[in-house]
Backbone bond lengths (Angstrom), bond angles and torsions (degrees), N, CA, C in turn:
res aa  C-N    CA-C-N  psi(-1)  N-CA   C-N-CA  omega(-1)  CA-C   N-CA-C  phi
1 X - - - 1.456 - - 1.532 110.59 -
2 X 1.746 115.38 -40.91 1.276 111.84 -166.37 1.939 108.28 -68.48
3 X 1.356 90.06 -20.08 1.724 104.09 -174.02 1.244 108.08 -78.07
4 X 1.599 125.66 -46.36 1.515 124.53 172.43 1.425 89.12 -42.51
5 X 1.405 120.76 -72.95 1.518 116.39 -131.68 2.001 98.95 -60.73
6 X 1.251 112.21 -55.49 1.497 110.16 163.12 1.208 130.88 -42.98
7 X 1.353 134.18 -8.77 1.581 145.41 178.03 1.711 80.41 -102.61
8 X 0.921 120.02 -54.85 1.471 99.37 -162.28 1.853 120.50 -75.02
9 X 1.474 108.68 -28.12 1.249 121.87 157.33 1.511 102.95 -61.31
10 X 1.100 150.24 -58.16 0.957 127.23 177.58 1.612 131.02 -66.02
11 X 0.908 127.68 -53.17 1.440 139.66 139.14 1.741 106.16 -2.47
12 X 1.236 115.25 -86.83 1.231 132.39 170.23 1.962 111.38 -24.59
13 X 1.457 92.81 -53.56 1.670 109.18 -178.13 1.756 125.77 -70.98
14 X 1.460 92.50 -17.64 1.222 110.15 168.43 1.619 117.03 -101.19
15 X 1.216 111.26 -25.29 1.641 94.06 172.01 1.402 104.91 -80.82
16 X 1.198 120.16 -18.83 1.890 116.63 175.52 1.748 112.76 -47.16
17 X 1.328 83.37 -43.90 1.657 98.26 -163.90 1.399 97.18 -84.40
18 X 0.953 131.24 -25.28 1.680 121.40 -169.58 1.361 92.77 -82.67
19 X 1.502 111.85 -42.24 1.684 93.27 -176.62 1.396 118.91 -66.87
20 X 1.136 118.90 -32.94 1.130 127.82 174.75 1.733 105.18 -57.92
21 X 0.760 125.24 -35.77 1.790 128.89 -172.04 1.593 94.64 -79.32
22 X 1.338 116.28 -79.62 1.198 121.66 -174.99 1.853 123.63 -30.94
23 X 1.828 108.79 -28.49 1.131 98.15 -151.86 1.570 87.58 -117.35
24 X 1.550 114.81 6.15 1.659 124.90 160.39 1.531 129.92 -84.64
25 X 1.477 89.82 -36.28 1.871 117.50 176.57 1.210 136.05 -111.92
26 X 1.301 117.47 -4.11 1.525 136.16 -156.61 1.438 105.52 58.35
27 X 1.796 112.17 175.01 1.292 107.60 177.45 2.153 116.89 -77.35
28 X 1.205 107.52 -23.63 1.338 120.07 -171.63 1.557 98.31 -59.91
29 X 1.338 118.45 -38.67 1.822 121.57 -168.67 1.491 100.92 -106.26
30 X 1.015 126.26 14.06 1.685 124.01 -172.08 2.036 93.63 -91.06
31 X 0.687 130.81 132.99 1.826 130.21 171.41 1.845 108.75 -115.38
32 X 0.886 106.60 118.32 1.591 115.62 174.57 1.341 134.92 -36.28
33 X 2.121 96.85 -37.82 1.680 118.25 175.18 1.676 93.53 -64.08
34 X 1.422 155.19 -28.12 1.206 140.61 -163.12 1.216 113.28 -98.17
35 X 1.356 115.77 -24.41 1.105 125.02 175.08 1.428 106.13 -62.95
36 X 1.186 113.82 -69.11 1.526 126.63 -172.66 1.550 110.80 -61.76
37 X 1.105 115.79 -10.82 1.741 129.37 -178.13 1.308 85.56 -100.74
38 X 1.490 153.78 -50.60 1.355 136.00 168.31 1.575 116.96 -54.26
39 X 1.066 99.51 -46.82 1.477 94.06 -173.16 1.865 119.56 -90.41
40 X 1.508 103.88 24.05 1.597 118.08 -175.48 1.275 112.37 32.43
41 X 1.251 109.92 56.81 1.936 121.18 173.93 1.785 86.62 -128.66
42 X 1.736 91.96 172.50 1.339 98.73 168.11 1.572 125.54 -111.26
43 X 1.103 133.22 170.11 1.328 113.39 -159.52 1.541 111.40 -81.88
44 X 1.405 110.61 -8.03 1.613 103.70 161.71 1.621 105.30 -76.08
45 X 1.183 114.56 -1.46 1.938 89.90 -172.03 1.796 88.01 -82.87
46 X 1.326 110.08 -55.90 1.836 106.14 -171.57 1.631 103.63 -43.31
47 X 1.536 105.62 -44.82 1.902 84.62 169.57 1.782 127.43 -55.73
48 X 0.714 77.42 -53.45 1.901 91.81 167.79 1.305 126.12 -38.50
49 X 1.552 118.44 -50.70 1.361 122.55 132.16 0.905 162.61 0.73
50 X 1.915 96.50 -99.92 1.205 107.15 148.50 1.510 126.91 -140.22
51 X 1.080 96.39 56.60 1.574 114.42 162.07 1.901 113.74 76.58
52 X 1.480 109.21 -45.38 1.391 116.20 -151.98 1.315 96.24 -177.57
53 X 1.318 111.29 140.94 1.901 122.44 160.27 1.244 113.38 -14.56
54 X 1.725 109.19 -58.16 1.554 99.96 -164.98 1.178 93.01 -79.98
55 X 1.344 139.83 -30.49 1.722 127.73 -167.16 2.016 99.83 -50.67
56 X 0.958 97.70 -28.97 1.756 101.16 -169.47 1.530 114.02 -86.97
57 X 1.518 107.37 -36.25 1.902 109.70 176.62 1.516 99.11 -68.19
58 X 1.772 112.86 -28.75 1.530 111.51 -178.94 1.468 114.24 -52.55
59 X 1.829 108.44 -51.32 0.953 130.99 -163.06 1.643 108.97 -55.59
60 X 1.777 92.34 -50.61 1.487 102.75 -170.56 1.888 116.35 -63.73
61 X 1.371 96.50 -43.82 1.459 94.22 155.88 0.907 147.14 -42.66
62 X 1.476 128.75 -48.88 1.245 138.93 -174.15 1.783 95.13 -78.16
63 X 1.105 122.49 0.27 1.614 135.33 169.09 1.500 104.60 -77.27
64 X 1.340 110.37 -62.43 1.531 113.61 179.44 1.639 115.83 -59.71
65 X 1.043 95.53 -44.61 1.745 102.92 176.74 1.503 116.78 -45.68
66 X 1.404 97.06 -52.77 1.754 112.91 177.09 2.041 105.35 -41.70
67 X 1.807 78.46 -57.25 1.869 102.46 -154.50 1.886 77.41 -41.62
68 X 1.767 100.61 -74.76 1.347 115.28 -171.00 1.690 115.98 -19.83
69 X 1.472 114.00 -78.25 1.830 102.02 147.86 1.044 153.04 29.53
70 X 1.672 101.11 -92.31 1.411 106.17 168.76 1.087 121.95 -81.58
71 X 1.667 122.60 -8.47 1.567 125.70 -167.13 1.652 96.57 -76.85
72 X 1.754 96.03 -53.18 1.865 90.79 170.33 1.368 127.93 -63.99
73 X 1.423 124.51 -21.63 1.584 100.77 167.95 1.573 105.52 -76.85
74 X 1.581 133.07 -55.08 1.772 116.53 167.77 1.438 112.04 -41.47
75 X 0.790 146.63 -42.69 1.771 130.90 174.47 1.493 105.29 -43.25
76 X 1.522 110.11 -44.23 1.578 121.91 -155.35 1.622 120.59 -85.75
77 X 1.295 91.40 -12.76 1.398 123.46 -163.06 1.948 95.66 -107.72
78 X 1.340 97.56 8.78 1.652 96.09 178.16 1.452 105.91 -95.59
79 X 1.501 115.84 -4.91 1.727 120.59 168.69 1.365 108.17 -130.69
80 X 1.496 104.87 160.37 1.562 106.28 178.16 1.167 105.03 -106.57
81 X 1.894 129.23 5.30 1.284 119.02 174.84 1.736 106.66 -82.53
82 X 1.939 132.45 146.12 1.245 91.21 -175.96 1.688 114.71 -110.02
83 X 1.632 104.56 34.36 1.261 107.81 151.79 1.285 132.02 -78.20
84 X 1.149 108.87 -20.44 1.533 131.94 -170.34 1.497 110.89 -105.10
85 X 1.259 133.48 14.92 1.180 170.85 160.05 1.366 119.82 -91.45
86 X 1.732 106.67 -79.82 1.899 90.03 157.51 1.621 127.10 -50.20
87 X 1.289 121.27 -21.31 1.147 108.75 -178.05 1.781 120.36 -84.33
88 X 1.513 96.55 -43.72 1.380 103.24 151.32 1.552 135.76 -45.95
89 X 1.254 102.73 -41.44 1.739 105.97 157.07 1.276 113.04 -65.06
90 X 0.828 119.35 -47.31 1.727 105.03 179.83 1.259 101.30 -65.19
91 X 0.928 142.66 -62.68 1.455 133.85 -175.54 1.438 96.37 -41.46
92 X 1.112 141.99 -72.21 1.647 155.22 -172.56 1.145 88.62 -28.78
93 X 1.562 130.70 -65.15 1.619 129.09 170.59 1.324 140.22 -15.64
94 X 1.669 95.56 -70.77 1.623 117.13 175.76 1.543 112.71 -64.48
95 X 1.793 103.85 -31.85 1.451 88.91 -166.49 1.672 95.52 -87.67
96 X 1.308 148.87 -35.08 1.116 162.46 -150.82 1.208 94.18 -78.80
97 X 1.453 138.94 -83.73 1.466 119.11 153.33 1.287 163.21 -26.32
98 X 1.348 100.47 -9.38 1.987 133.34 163.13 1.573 93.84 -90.31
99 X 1.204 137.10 3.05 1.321 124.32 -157.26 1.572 101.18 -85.22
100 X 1.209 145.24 116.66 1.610 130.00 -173.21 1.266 119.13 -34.54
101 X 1.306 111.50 -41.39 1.680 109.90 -160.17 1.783 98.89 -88.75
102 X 1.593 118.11 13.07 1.234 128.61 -176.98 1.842 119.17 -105.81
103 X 1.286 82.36 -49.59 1.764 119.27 -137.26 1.978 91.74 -69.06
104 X 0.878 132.30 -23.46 1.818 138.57 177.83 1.292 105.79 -111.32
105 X 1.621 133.18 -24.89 1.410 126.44 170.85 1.376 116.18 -63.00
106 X 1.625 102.75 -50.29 1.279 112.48 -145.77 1.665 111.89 -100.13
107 X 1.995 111.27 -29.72 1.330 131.07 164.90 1.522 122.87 -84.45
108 X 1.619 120.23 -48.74 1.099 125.02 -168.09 1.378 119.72 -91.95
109 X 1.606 117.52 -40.58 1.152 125.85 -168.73 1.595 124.57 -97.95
110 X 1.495 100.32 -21.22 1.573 107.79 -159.95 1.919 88.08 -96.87
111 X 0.848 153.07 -46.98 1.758 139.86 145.29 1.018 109.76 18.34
112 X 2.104 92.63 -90.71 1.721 112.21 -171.58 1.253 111.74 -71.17
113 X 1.326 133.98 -34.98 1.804 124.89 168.44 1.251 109.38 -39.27
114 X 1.621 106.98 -86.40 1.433 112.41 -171.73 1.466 115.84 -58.31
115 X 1.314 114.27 -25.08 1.556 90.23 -146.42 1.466 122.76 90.18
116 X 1.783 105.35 121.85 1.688 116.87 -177.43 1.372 108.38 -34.00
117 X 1.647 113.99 -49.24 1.700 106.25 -172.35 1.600 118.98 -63.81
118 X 0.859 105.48 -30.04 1.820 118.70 -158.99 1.800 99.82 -77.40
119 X 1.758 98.93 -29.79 1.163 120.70 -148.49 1.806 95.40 -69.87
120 X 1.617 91.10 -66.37 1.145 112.28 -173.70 1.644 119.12 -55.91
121 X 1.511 114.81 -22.57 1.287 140.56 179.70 1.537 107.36 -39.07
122 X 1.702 89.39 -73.59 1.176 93.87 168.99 1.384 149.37 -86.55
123 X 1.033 111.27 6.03 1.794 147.72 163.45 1.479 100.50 -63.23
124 X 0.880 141.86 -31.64 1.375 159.17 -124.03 1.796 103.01 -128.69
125 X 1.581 82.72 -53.58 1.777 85.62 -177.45 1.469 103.88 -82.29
126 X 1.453 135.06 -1.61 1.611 141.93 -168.04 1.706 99.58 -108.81
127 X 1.479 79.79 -125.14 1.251 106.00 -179.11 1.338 125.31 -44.89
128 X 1.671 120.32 -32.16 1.257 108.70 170.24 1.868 124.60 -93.25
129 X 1.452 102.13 -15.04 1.128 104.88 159.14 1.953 124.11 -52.00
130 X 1.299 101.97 -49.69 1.479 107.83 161.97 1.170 129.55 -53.94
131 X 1.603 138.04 -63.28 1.583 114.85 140.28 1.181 125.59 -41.68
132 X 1.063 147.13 -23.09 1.486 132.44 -164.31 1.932 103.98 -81.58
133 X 1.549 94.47 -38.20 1.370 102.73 177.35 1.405 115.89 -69.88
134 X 1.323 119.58 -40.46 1.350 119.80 174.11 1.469 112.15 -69.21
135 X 1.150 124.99 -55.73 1.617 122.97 164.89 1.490 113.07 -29.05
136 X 1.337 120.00 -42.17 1.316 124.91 179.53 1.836 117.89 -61.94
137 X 1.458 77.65 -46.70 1.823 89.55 178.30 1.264 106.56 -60.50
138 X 1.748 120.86 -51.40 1.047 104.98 -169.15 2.115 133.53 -80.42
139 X 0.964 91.85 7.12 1.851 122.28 179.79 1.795 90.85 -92.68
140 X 1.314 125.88 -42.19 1.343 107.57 -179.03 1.624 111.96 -91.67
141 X 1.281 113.69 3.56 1.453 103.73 173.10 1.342 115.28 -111.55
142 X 1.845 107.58 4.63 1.466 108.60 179.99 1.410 121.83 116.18
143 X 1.512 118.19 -11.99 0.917 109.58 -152.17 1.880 104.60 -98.94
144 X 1.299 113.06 26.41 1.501 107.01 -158.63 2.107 103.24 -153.95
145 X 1.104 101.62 123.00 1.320 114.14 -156.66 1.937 96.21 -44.63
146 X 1.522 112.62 155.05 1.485 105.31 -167.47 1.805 102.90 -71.71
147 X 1.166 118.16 -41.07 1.407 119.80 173.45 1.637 138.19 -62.77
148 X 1.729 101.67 2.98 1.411 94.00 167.90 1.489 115.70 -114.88
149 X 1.313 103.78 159.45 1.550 108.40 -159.32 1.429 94.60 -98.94
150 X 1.345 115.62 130.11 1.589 130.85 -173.37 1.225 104.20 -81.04
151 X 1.386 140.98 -13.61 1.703 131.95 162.75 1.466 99.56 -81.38
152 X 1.476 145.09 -50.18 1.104 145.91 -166.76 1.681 92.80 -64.60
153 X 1.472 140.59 -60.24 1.577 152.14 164.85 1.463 98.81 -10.12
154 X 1.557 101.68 -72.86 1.128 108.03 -167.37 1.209 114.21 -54.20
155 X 1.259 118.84 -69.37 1.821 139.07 171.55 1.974 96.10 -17.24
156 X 1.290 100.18 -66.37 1.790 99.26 -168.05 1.324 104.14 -80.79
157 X 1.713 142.44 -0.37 1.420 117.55 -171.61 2.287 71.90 -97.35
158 X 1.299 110.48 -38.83 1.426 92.40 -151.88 1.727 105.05 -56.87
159 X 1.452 120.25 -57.17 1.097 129.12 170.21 1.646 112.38 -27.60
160 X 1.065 123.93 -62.28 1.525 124.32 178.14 1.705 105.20 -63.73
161 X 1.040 146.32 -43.02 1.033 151.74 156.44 1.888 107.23 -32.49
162 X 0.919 114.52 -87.68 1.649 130.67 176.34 1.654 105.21 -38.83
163 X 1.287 115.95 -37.84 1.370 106.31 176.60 1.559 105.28 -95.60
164 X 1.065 135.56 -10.23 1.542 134.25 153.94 1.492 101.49 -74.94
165 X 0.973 162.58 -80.41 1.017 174.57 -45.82 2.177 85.46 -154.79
166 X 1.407 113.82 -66.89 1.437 114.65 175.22 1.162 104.03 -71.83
167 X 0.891 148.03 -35.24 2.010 136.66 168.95 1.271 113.12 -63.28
168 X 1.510 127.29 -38.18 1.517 122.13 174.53 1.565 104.41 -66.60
169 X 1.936 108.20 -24.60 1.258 84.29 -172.17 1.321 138.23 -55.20
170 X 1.644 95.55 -42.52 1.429 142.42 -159.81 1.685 95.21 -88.59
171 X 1.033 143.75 33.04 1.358 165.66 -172.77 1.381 156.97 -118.72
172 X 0.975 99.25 -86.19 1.426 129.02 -176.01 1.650 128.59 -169.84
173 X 1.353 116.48 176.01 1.285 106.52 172.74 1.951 116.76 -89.26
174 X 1.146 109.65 155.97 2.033 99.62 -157.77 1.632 76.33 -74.56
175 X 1.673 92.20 158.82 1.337 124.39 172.76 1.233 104.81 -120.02
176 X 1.546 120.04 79.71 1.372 106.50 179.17 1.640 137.13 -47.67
177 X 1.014 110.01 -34.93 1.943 122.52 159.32 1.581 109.37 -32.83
178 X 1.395 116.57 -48.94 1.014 123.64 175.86 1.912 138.04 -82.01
179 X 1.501 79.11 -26.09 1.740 83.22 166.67 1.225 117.54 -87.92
180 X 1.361 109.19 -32.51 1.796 111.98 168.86 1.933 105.30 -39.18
181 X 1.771 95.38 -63.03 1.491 98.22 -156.97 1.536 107.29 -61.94
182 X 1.400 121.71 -9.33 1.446 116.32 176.22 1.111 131.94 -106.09
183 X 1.691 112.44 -14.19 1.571 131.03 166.03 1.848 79.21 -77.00
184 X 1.345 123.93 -65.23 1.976 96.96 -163.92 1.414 102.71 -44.83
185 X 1.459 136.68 -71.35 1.339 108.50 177.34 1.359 159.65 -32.91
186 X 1.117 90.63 -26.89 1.391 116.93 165.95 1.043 134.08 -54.87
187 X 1.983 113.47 -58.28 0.772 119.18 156.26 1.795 133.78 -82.95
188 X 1.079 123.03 2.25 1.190 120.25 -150.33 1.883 100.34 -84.71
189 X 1.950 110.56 -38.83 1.328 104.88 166.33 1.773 124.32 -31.57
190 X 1.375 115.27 -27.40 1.363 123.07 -160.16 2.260 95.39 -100.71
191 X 1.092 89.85 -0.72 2.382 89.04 -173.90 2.035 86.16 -88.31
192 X 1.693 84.42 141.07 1.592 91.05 161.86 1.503 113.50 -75.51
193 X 1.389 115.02 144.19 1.806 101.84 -175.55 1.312 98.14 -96.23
């Protein structure tokens, strides 16, 4: 038990710092010896871990994804209507992903690391699992024309999302007024009238 809890304190202490590295340096300039020199381990313990560099940007990701997550269900959770909820989640999205300690892990870097498949993998198990589920809810309570398919919904609101979400990055600062009025368009082709 005393060893779990120390693997996991450490563990824990090292994804702090990787995120922190990763989302100061990108992953290409991030080096493992500093990491592990921040976090007073040696660089075989981060192997031990998690195997390899990418085992840890993996690690750290699937961190942001989480963070990313819950920020979109509290965004969504700012109305009790639950059309106005998906839209608010998406917003929760764009802005949660512009977030610094987000915005190069989770848009810029985790692509070209992993790779589209690996990428999307886990995109899939996060953030798009959460729309996909809510899309679902909202097709069984009525709120979504009978002919569109709520995995395909999902597939095209997330995709348009992720590439708004990397263009605001690469931009400007978000104007929320404005992402509202273009995520409602967006989605609104897909509301039963």
């Amino acid at each position: 038990m005393k060893n779990e809890e120390a693997s996991f304190k450490t563990i824990s202490n090292l994804l702090t710092i990787a995120r922190k590295h990763f989302t100061e340096y990108g992953y290409f300039d991030v080096a493992l010896e500093k990491i592990a020199e921040e976090g007073n381990v040696t660089r075989g313990a981060v192997y031990h871990h998690f195997k390899n560099k990418q085992g840890l940007f993996t690690a750290v990701l699937e961190c942001v994804q989480k963070d990313v997550s819950v920020q979109i269900e509290k965004a969504a959770m700012k109305s009790n209507d639950p059309w106005q909820q998906l839209i608010l989640g998406c917003v929760g999205f764009v802005k949660a992903a512009n977030e610094r300690e987000n915005k190069r892990i989770l848009l810029v870097d985790a692509p070209a690391v992993l790779g589209w498949t690996a990428w999307r993998q886990i995109d899939q198990e996060n953030s798009m699992n959460v729309l996909q589920e809510h899309i679902s809810d909202l097709k069984a309570w009525g709120y979504i024309n009978d002919n569109v398919d709520i995995e395909l919904m999902a597939y095209s609101i997330s995709g348009a999302l992720n590439e708004l979400a990397l263009n605001y990055a690469q931009t400007k600062a978000i104007n929320e007024n404005k992402i509202i009025s273009t995520i409602t368009q967006l989605v609104s082709g897909f509301k039963k009238i």
